[in-house]
C-alpha positions, -999 to 999 in steps of 0.1 A, spaced: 514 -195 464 524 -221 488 514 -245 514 525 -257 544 519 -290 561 522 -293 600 519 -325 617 514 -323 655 525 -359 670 505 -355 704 513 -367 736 495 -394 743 459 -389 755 459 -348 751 447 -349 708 413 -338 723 428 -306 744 446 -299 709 413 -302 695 395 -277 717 430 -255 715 427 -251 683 387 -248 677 384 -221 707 418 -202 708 446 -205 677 418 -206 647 409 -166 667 443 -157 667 451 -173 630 426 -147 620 439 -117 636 474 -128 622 462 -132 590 470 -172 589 448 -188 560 441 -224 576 432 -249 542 422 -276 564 427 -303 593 426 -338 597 435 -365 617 440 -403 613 410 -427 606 434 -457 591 470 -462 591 497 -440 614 491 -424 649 451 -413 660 471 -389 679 485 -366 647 469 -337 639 477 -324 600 468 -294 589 477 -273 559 481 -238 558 482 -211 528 510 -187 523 519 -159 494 554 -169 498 580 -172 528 582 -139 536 546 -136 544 552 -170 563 573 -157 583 562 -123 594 527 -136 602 537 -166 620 563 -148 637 539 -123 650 512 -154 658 540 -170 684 551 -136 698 516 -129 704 512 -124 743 476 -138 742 487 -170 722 514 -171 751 490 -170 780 461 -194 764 491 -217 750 510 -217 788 471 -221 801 463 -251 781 497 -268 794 493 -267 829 486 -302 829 519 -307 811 526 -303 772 502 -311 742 527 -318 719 557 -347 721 572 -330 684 559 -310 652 564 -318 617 568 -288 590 565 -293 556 567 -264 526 550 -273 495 547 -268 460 526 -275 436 531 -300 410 524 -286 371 491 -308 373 480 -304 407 446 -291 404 454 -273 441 476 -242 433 
């Protein structure tokens, strides 16, 4: 099992159009992908209030990679993700991390 951390740095302004992004399109479409979401959280002290980190759950790479590649090919992720940037882009940059667990993490 691993996880992966992604850290959306968002245009100023747009964190609350990632917010309703993510709450009524890419959680739908994580789930018909077969993307296991651990959790997401923003910034109440320290850093940016416009970050979004969230952590997702994968077997191993391979299954990263097929189901993530098949979530961004996705024509409706295309459409909804081109609809909610008409106003210009959400994002300024991502942040991907892979991790592993430590032998005394008690999250495997």
């Amino acid at each position: 099992m691993m996880h992966e951390l992604r850290i959306y740095h968002c245009v100023p302004g747009k964190l609350p159009e990632l917010h309703a992004r993510f709450a009524n399109v890419t959680l739908k479409l994580f789930a018909k992908h077969g993307i296991r979401p651990v959790g997401f959280w923003t910034v109440l002290v320290g850093g940016s209030n416009q970050d979004l980190y969230y952590l997702l759950e994968w077997q191993d790479m391979a299954e990263r990679e097929q189901r993530w590649n098949a979530f961004t090919a996705d024509p409706e992720w295309l459409a909804k993700r081109a609809e909610s940037e008409k106003n210009g882009p959400l994002l300024a940059s991502i942040d991907s991390s892979f991790l592993a667990p430590t032998a005394y993490s008690a999250m495997r």
